[in-house]
C-alpha positions in Angstrom: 13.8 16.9 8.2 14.0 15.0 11.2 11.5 12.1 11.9 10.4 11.3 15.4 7.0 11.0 17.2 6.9 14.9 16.9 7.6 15.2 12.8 5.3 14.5 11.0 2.9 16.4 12.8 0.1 14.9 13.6 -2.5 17.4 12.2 -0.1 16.4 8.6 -0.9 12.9 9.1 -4.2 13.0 10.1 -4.6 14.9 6.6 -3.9 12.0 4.9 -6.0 9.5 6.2 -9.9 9.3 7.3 -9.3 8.6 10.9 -6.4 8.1 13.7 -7.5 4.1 14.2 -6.4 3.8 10.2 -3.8 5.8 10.6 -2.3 3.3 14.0 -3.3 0.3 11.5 -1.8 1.4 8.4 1.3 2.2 10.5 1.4 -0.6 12.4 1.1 -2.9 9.3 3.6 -1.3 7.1 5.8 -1.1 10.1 5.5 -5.1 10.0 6.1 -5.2 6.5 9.5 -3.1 7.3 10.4 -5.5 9.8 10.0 -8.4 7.5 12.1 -7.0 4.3 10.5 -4.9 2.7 12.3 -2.1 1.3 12.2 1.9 2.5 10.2 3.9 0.3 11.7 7.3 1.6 14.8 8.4 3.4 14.4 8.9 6.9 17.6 9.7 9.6 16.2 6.6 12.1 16.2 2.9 12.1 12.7 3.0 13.7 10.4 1.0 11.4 7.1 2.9 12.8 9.0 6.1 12.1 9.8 5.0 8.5 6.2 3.9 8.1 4.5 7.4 9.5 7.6 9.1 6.9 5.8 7.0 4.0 2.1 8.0 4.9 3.1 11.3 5.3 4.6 11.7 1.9 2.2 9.8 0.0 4.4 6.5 -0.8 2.0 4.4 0.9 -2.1 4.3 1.2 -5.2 2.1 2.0 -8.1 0.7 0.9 -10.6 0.5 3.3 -13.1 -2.7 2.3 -15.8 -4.7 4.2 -13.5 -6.5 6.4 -10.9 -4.1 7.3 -8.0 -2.2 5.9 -5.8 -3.0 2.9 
């Protein structure tokens, strides 16, 4: 499957989280985590870190928590 900012889909992503401000935040953070080391939960054709990070959400390797003073 090919990743880019067409796949996933957005109506598939949106499935998996409550709202498209958790979904930027969730991808935005792991995206950082990617950046600093951490290692690739799926296998993705790109060396784009908020590519990989929508790839995890969209297959369930990666969630949140939402709690009183923000996302986890």
């Amino acid at each position: 499957m090919q990743m880019d900012i067409v796949h996933p889909p957005m109506k598939e992503l949106l499935t998996k989280v409550d709202s498209r401000y958790t979904l930027a935040v969730l991808a935005a953070k792991r995206a950082r985590q990617l950046l600093d080391g951490a290692q690739v939960k799926v296998k993705v054709p790109s060396n784009k870190n908020v590519t990989r990070a929508l790839a995890e959400v969209v297959e369930d390797k990666i969630g949140y928590e939402r709690t009183k003073l923000g996302i986890k």
